[in-house]
Residue frames relative to the residue before (quaternion, step in Angstrom):
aa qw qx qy qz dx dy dz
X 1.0000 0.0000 0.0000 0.0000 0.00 0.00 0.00
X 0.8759 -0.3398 0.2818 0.1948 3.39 -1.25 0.50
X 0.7058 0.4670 0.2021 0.4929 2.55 0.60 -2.02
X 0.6441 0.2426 -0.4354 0.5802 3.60 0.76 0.23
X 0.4656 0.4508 -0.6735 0.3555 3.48 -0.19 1.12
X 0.5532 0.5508 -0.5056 0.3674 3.32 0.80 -0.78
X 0.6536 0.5694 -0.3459 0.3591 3.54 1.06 -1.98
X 0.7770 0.4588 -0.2623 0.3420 3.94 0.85 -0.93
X 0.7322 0.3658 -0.2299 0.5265 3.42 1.17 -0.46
X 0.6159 -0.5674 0.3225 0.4413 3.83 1.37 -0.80
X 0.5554 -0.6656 0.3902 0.3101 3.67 -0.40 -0.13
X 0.3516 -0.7199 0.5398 0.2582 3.58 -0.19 0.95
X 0.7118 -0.5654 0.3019 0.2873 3.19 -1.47 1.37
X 0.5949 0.3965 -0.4298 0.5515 4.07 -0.81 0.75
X 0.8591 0.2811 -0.2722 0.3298 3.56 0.37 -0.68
X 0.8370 -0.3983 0.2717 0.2588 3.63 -1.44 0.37
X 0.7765 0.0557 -0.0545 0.6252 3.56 0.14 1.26
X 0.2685 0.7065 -0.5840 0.2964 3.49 1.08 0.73
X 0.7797 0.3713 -0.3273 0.3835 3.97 -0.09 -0.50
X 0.6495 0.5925 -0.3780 0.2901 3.35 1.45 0.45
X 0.2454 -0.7551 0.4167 0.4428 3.30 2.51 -0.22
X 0.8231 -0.4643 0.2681 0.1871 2.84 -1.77 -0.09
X 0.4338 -0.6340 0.4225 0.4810 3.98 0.02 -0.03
X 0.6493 0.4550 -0.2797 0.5414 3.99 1.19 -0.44
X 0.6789 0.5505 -0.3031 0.3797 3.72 0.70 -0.96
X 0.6345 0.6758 -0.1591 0.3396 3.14 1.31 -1.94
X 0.5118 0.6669 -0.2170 0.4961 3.05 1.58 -2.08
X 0.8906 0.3140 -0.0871 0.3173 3.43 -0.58 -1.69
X 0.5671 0.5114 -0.3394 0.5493 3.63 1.53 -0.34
X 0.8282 0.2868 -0.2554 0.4082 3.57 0.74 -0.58
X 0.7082 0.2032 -0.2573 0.6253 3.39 1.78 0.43
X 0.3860 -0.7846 0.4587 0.1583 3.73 0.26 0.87
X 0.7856 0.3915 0.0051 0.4791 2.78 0.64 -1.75
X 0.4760 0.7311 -0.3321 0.3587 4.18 0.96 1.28
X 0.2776 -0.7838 0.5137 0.2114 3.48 -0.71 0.78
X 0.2688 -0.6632 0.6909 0.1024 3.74 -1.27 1.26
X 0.0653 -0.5543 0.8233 0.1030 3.14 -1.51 0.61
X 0.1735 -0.6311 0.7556 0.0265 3.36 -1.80 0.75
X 0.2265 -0.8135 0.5336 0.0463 3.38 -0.08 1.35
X 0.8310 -0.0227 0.0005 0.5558 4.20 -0.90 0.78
X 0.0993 0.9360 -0.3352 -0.0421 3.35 0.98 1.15
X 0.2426 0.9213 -0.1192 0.2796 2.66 2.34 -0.17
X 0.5916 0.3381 -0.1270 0.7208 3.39 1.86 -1.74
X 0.5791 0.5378 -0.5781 0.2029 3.77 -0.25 0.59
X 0.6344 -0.6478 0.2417 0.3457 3.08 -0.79 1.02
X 0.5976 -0.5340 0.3120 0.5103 4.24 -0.46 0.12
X 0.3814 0.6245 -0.4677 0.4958 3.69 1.28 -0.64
X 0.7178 0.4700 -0.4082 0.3118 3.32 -0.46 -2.08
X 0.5551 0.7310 -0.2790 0.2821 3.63 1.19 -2.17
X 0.7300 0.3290 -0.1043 0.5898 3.66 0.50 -1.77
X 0.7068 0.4485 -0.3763 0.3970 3.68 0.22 -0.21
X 0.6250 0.3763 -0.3656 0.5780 3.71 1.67 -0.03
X 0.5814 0.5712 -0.3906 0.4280 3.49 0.97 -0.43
X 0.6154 0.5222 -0.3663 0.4630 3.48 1.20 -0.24
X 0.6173 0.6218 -0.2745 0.3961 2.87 1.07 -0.96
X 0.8401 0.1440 -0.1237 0.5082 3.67 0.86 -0.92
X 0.4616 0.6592 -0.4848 0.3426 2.85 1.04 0.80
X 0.6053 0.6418 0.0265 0.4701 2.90 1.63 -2.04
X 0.2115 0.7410 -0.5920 -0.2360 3.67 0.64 -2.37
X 0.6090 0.3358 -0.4597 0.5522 3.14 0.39 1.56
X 0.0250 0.6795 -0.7332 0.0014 3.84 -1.24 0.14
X 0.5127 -0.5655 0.6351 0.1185 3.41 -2.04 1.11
X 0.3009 -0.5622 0.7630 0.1058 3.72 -0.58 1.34
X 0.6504 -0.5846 0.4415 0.2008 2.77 -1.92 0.98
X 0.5489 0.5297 -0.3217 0.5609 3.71 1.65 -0.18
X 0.6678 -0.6221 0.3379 0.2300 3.46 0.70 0.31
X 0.3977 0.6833 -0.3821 0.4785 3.42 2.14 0.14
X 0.2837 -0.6881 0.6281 0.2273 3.68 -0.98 0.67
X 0.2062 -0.7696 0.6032 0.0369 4.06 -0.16 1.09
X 0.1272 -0.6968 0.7003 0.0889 4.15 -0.91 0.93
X 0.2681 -0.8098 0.5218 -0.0096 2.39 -1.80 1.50
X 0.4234 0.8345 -0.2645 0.2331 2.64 2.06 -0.29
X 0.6845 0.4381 -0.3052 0.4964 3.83 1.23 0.19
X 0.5196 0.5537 -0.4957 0.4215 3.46 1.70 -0.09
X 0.4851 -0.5205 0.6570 0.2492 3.08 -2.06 0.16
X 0.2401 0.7438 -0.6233 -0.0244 4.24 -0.39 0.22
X 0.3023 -0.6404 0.7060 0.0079 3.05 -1.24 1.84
X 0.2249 -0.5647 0.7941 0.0070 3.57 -1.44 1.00
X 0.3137 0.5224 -0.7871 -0.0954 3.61 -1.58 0.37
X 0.1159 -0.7193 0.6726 0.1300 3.23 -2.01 -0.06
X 0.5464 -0.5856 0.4920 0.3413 3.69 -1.72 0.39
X 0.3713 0.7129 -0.5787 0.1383 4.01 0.83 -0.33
X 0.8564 0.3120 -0.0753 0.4043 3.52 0.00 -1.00
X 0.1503 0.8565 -0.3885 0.3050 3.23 1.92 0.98
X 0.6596 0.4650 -0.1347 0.5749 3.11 0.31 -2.00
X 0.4823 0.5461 -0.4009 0.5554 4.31 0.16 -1.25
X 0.8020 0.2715 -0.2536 0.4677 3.68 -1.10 -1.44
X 0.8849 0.3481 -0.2972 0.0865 3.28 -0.07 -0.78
X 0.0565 0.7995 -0.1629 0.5753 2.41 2.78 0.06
X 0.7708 0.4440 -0.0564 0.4535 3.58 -0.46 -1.58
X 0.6311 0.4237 -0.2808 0.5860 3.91 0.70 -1.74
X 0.7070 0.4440 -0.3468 0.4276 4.17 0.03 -1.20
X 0.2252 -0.7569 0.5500 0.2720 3.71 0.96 -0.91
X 0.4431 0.4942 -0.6508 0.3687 3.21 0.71 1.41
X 0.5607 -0.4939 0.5664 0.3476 3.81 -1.65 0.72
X 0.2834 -0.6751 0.6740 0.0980 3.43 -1.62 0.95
């Protein structure tokens, strides 16, 4: 959904629960030095997509308060199930 970027980076100023920041920003600003796993990153919305691509592109993201947050000491694991059905496919030795 949409809307979890707001939940990962914080709420931009006017809205509800803005001075609490994000549950991802908050994390990595008050421990620099932390590994993220994003589990079946596959179902995140395309937002979530461009808002990690900043992230490793950048090693840094804007919190919704306006705080630049470094990522450059975090660790961020991604797994997913795409190529599930494929591998296991491949292990049975049947053709897909």
């Amino acid at each position: 959904e949409q809307h979890s970027v707001a939940r990962l980076i914080g709420a931009p100023p006017g809205y509800v629960g803005h001075e609490e920041g994000g549950q991802l920003t908050e994390q990595v600003r008050r421990r620099p030095y932390s590994v993220i796993l994003f589990d079946e990153v596959e179902k995140a919305h395309v937002a979530v997509f461009n808002t990690l691509l900043q992230v490793l592109d950048d090693g840094r993201l804007t919190d919704g308060q306006g705080r630049t947050v470094d990522f450059r000491n975090t660790v961020i694991i991604m797994t997913s199930n795409l190529g599930a059905e494929h591998l296991l496919a491949g292990m049975l030795g049947k053709n897909s």
